[in-house]
DSSP file (Angstrom, degrees, kcal/mol; ACC not computed):
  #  RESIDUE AA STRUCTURE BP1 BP2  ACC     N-H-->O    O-->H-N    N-H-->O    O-->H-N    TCO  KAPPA ALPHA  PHI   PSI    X-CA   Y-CA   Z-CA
    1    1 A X              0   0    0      0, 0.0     2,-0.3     0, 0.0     0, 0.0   0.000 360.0 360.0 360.0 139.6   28.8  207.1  127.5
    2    2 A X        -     0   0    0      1,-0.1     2,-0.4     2,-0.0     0, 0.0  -0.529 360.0-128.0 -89.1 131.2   31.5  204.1  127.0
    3    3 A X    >   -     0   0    0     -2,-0.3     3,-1.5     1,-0.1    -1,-0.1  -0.608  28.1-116.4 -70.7 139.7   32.8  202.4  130.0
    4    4 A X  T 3  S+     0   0    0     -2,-0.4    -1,-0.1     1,-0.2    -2,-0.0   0.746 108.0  63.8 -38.6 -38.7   37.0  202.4  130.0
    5    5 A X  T 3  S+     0   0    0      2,-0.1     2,-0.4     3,-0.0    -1,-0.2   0.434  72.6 122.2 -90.6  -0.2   37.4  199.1  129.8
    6    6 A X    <   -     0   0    0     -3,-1.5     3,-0.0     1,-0.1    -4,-0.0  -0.485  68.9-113.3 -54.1 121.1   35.8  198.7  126.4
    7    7 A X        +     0   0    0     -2,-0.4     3,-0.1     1,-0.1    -1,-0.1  -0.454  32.8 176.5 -47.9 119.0   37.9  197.0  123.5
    8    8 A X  S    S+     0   0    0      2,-0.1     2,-0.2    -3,-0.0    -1,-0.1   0.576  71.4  41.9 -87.7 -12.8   38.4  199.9  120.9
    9    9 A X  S    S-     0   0    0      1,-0.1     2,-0.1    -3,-0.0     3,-0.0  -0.779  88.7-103.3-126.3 141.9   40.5  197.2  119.1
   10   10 A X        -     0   0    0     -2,-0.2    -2,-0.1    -3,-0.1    -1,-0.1  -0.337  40.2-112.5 -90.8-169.1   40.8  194.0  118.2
   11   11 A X        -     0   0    0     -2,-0.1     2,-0.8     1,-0.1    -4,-0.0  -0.687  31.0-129.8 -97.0 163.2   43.3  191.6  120.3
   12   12 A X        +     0   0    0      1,-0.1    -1,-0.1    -2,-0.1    -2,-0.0  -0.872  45.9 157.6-113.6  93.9   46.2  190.8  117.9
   13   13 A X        +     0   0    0     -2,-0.8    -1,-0.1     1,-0.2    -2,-0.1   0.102  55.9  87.3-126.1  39.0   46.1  186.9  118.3
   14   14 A X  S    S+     0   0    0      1,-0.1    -1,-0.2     0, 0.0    -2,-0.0   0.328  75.5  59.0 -55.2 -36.9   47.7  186.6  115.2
   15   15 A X  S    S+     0   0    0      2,-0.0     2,-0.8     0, 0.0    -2,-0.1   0.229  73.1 121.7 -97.3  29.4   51.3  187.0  116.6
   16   16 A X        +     0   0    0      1,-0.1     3,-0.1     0, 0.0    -3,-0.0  -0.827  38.0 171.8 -94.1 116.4   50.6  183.7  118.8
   17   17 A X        +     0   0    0     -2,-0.8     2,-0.3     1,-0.1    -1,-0.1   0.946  47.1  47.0 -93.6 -62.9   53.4  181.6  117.4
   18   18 A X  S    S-     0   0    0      9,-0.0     2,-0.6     0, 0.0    -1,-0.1  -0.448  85.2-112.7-139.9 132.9   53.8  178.4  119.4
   19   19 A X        -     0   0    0     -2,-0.3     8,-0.0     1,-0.1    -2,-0.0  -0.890  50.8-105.1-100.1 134.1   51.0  176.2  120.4
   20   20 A X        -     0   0    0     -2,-0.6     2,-0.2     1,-0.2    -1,-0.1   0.047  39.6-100.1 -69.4 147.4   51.0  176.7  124.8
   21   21 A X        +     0   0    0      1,-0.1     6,-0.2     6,-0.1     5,-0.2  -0.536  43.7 169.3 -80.2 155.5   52.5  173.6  127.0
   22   22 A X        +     0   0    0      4,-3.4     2,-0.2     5,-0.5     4,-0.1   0.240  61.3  47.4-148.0  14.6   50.1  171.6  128.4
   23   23 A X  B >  S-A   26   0A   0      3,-0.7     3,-0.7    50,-0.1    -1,-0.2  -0.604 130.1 -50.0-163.7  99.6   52.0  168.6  129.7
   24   24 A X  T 3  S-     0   0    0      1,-0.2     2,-1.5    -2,-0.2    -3,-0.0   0.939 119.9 -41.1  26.8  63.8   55.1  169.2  131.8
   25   25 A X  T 3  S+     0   0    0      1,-0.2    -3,-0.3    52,-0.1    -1,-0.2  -0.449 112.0 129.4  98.6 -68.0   56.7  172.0  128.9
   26   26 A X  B <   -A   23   0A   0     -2,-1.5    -4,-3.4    -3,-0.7    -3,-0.7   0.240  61.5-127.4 -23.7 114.5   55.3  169.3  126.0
   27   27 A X     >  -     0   0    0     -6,-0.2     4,-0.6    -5,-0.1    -5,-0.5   0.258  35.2-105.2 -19.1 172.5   53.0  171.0  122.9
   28   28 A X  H  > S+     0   0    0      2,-0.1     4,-2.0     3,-0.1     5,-0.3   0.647 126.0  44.0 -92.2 -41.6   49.8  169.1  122.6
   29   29 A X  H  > S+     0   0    0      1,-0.2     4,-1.4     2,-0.2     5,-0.1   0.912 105.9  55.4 -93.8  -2.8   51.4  167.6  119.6
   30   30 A X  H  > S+     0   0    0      2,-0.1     4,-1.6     1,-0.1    -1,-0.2   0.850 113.8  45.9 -54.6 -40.8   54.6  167.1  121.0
   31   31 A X  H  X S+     0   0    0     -4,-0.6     4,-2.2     2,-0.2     5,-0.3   0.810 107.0  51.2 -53.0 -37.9   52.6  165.0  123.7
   32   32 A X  H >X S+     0   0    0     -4,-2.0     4,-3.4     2,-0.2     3,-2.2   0.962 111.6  58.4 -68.8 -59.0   50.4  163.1  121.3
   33   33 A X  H 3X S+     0   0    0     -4,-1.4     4,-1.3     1,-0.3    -1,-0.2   0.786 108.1  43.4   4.6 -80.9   54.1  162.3  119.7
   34   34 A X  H 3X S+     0   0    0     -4,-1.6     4,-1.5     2,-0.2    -1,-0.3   0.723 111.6  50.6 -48.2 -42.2   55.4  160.9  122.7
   35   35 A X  H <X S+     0   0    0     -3,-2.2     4,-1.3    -4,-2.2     5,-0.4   0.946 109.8  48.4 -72.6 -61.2   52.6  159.0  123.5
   36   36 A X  H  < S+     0   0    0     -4,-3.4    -2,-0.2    -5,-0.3    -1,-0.2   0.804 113.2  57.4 -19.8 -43.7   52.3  157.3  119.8
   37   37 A X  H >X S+     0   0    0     -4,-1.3     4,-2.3    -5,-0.4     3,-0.8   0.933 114.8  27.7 -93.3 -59.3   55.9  156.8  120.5
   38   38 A X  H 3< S+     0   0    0     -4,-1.5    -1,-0.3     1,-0.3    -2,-0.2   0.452 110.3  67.0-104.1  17.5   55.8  154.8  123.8
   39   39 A X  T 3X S+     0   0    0     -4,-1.3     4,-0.7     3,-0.1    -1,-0.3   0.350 111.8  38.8 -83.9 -25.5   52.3  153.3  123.0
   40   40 A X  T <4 S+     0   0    0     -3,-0.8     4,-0.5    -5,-0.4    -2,-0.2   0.777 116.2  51.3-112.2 -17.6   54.5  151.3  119.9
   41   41 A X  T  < S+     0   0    0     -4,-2.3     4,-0.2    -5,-0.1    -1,-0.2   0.620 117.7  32.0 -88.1   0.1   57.2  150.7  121.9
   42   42 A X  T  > S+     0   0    0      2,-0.1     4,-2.8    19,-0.1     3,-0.2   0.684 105.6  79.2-114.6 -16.3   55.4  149.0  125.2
   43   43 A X  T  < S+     0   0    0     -4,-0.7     4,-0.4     1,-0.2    -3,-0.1   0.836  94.3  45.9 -59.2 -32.9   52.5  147.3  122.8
   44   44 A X  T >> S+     0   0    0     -4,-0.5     4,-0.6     2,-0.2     3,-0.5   0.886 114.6  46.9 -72.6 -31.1   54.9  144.6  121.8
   45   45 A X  H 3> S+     0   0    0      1,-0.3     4,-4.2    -3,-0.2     3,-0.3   0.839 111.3  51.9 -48.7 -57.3   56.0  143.9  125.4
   46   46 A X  H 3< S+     0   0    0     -4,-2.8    -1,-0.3    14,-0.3    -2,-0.2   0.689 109.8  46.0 -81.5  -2.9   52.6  143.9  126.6
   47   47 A X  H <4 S+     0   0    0     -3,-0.5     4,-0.5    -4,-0.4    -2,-0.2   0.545 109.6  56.2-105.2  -2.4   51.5  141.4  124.1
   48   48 A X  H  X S+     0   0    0     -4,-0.6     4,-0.6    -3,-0.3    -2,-0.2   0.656 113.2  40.5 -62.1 -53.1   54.7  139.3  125.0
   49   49 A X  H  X S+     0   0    0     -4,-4.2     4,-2.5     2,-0.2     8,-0.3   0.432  98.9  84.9 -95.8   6.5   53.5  139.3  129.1
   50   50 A X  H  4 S+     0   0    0      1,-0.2    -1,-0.1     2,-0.1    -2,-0.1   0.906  85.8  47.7 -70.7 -37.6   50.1  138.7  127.7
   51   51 A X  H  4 S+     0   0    0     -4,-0.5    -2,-0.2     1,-0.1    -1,-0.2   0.991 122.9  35.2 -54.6 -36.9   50.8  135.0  127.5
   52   52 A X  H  < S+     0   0    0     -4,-0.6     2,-0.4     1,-0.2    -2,-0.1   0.981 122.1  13.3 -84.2 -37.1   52.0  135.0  130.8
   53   53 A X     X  -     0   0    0     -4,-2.5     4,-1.2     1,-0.1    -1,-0.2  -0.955  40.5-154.5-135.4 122.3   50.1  137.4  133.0
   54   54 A X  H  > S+     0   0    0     -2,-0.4     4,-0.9     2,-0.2    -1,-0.1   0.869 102.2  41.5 -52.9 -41.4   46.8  139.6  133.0
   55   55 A X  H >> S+     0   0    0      2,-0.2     4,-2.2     1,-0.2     3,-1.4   0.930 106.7  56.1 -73.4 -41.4   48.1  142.1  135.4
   56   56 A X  H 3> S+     0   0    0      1,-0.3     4,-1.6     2,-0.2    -2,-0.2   0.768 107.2  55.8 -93.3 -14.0   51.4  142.4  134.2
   57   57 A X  H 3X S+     0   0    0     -4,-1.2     4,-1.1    -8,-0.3    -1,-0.3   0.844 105.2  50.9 -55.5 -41.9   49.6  143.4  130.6
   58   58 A X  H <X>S+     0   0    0     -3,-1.4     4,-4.4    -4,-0.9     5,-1.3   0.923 114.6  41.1 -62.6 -53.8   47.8  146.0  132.1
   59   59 A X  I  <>S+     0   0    0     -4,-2.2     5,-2.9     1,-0.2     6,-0.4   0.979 118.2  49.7 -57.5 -28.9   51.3  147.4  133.7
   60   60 A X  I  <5S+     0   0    0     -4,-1.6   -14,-0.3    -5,-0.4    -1,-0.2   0.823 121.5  34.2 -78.7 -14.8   53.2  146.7  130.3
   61   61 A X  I  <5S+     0   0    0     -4,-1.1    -1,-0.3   -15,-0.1    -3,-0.2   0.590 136.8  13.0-102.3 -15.6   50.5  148.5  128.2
   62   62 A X  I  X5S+     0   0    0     -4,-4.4     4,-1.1    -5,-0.1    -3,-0.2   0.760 125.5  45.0-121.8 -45.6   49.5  151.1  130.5
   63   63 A X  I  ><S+     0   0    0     -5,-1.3     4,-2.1     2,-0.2    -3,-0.2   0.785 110.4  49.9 -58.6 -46.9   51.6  151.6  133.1
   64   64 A X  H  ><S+     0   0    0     -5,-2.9     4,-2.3     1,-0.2     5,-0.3   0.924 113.0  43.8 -73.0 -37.8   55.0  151.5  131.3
   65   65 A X  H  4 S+     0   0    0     -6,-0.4    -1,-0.2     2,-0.2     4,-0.2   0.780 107.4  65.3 -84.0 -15.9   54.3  154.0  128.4
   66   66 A X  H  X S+     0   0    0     -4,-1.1     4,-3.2     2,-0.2    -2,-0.2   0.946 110.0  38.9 -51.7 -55.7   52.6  156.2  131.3
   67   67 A X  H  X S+     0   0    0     -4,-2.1     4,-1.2     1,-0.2    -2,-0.2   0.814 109.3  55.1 -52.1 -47.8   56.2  156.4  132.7
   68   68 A X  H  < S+     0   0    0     -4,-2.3    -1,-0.2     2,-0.2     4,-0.2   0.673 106.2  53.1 -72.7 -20.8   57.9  156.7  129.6
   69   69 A X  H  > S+     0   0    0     -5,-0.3     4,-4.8    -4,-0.2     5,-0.3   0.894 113.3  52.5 -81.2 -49.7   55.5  160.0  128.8
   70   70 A X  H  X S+     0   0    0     -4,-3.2     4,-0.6     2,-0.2    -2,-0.2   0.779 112.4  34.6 -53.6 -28.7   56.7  161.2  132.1
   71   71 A X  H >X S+     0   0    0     -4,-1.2     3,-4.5     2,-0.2     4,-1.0   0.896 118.3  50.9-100.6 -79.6   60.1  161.1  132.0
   72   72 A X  H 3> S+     0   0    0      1,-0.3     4,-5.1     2,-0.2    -2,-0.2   0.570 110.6  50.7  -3.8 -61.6   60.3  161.9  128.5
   73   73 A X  H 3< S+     0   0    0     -4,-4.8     4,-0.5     1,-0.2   -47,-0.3   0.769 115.5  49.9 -49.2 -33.3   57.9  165.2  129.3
   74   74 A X  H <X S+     0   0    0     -3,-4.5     4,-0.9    -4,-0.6     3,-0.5   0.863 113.1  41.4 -76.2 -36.9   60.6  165.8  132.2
   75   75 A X  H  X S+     0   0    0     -4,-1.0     4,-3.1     1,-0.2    -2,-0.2   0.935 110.4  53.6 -85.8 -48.2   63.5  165.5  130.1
   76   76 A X  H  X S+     0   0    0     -4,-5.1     4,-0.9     1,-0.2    -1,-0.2   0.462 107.0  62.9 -57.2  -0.6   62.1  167.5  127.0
   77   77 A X  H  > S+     0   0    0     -4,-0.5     4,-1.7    -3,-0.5    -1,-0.2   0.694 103.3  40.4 -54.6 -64.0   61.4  170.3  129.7
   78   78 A X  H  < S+     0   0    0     -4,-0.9    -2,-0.2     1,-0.2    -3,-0.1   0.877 111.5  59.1 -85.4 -33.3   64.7  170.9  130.7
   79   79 A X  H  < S+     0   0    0     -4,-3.1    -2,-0.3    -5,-0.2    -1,-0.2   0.996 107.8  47.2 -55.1 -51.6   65.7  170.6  127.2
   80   80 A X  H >< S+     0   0    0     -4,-0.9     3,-1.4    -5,-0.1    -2,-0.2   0.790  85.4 125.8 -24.1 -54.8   63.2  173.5  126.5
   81   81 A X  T 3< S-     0   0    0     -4,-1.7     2,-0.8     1,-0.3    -3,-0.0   0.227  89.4 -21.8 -18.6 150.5   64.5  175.5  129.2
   82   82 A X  T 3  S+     0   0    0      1,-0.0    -1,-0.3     2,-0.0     2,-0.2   0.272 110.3 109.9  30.4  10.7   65.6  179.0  128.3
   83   83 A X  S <  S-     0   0    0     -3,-1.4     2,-0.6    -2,-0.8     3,-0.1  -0.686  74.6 -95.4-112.2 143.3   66.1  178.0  124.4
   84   84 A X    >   -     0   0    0     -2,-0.2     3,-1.7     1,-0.1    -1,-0.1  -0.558  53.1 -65.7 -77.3 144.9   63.8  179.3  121.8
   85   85 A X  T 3  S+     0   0    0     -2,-0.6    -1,-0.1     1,-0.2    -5,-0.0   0.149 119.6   8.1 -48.0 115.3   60.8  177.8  120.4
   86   86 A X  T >  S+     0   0    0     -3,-0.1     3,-4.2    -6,-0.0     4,-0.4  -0.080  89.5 135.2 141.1   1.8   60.9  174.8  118.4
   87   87 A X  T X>  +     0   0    0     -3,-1.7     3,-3.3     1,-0.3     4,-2.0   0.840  66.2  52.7 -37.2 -64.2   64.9  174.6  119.4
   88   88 A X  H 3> S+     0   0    0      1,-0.3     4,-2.1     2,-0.2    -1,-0.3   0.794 105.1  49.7 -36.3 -34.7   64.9  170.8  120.2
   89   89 A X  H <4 S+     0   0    0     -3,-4.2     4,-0.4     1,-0.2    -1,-0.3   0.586 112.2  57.1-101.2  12.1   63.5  169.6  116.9
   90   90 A X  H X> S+     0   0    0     -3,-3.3     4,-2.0    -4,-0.4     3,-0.6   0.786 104.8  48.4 -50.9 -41.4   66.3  171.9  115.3
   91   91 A X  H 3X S+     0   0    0     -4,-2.0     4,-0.7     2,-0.2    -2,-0.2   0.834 109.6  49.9 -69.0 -51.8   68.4  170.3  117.0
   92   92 A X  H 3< S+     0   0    0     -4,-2.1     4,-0.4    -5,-0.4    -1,-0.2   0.645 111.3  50.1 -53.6 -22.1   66.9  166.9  115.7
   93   93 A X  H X> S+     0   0    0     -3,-0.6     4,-1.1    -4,-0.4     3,-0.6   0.856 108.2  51.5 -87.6 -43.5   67.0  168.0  112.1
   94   94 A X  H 3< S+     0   0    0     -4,-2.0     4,-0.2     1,-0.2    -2,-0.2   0.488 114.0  45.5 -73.4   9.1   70.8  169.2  112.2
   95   95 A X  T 3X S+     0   0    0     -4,-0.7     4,-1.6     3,-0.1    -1,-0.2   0.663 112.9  51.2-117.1 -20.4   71.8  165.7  113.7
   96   96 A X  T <4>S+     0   0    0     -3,-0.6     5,-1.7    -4,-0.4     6,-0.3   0.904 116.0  43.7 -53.8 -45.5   69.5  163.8  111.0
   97   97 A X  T  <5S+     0   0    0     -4,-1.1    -1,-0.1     1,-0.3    -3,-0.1   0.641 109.1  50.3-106.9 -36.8   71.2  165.7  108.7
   98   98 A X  T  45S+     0   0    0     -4,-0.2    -1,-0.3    -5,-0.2    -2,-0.2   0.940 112.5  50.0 -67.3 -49.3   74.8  165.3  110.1
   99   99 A X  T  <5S-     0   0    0     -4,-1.6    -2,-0.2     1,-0.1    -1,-0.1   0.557 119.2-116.6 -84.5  -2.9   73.9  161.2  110.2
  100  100 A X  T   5S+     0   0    0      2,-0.1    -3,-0.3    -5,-0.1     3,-0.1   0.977  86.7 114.6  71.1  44.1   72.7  161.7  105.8
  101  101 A X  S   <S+     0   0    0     -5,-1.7     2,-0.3     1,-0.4    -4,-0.2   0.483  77.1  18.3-128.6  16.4   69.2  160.6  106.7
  102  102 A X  S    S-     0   0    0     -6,-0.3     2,-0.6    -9,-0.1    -1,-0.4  -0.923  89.7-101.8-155.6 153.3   67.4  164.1  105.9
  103  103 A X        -     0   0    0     -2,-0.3    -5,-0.1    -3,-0.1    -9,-0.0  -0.901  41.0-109.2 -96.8 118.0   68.6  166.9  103.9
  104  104 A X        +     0   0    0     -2,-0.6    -1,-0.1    -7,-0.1   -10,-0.0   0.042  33.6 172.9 -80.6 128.0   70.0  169.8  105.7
  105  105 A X        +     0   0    0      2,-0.0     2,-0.5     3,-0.0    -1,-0.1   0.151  60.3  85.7 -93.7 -11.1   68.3  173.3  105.8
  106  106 A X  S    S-     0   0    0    -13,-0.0     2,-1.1   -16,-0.0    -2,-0.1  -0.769  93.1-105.6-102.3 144.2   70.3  174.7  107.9
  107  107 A X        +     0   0    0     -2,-0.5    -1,-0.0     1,-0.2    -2,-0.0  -0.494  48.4 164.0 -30.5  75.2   73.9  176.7  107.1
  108  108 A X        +     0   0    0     -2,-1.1    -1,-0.2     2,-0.0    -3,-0.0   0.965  39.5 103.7 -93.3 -28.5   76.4  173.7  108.6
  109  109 A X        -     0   0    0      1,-0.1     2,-0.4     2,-0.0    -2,-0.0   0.235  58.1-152.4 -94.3 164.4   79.5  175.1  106.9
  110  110 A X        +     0   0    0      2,-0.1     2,-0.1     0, 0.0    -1,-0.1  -0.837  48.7  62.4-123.4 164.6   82.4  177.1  108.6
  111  111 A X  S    S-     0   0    0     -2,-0.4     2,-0.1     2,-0.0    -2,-0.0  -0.391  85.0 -40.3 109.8-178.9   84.3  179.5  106.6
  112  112 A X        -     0   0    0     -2,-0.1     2,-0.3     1,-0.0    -2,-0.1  -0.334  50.6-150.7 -76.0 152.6   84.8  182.7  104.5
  113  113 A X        +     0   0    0     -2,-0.1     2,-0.3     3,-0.0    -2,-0.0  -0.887  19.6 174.5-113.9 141.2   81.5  183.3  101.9
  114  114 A X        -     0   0    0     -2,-0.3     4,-0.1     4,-0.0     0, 0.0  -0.828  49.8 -94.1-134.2-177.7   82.3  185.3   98.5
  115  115 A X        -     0   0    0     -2,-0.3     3,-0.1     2,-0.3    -2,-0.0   0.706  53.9-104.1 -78.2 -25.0   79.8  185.7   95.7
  116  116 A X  S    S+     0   0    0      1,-0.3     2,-0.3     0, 0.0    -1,-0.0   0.618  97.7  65.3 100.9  14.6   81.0  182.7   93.8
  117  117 A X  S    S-     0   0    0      0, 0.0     2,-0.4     0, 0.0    -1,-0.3  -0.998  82.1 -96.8-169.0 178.3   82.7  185.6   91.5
  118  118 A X        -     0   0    0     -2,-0.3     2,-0.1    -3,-0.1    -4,-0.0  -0.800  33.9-128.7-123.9 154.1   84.9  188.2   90.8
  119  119 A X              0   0    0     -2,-0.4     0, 0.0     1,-0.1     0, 0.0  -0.522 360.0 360.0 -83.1 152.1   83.9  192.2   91.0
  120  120 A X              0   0    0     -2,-0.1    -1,-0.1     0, 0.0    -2,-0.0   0.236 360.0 360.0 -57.1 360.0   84.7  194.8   88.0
């Protein structure tokens, strides 16, 4: 005799869309992102206060891009908020697209649509 709780089925983890937050809202590659991001912007900085200071290399190379992952993580969070998955870098493509520095996927136009012909 089968216990009830037995799988007759298998779990459908196929319709898993979206890779799970794992750092305040942030993807794991939306994190790594971030990190890249403020790991090339504090590297020059900290190799700038390496002539001057040993500590103040440590904050400008670890400390500062730690902060900048935080706030970042914080801000892209409440950007996230209620919006549907992947909204923000939608948002990033239709304003590349608006500025000519990617080519547009998206519908920007406002107006009536025809067929581009006339009916019998």
């Amino acid at each position: 005799m089968m216990s009830e709780d037995t799988l007759t089925e298998a779990p459908c983890i196929d319709r898993i869309n979206v890779e799970p937050a794992i750092l305040f809202g942030l993807s794991s590659s939306e994190s790594l992102w971030v990190i890249a991001g403020a790991m090339l912007l504090c590297l020059p900085l900290a190799a700038v206060v390496m002539a001057f200071s040993m500590v103040g290399t440590v904050v400008a190379g670890f400390g500062l891009p730690m902060l900048i992952v935080y706030f970042s993580a914080r801000h892209m969070a409440g950007v996230k908020r209620n919006r549907p998955d992947m909204y923000y870098l939608h948002l990033m493509r239709a304003w590349l697209a608006r500025m000519h520095m990617r080519r547009t996927r998206f519908i920007t136009t406002d107006g009536d649509w025809d067929l581009g012909r006339t009916l019998p």
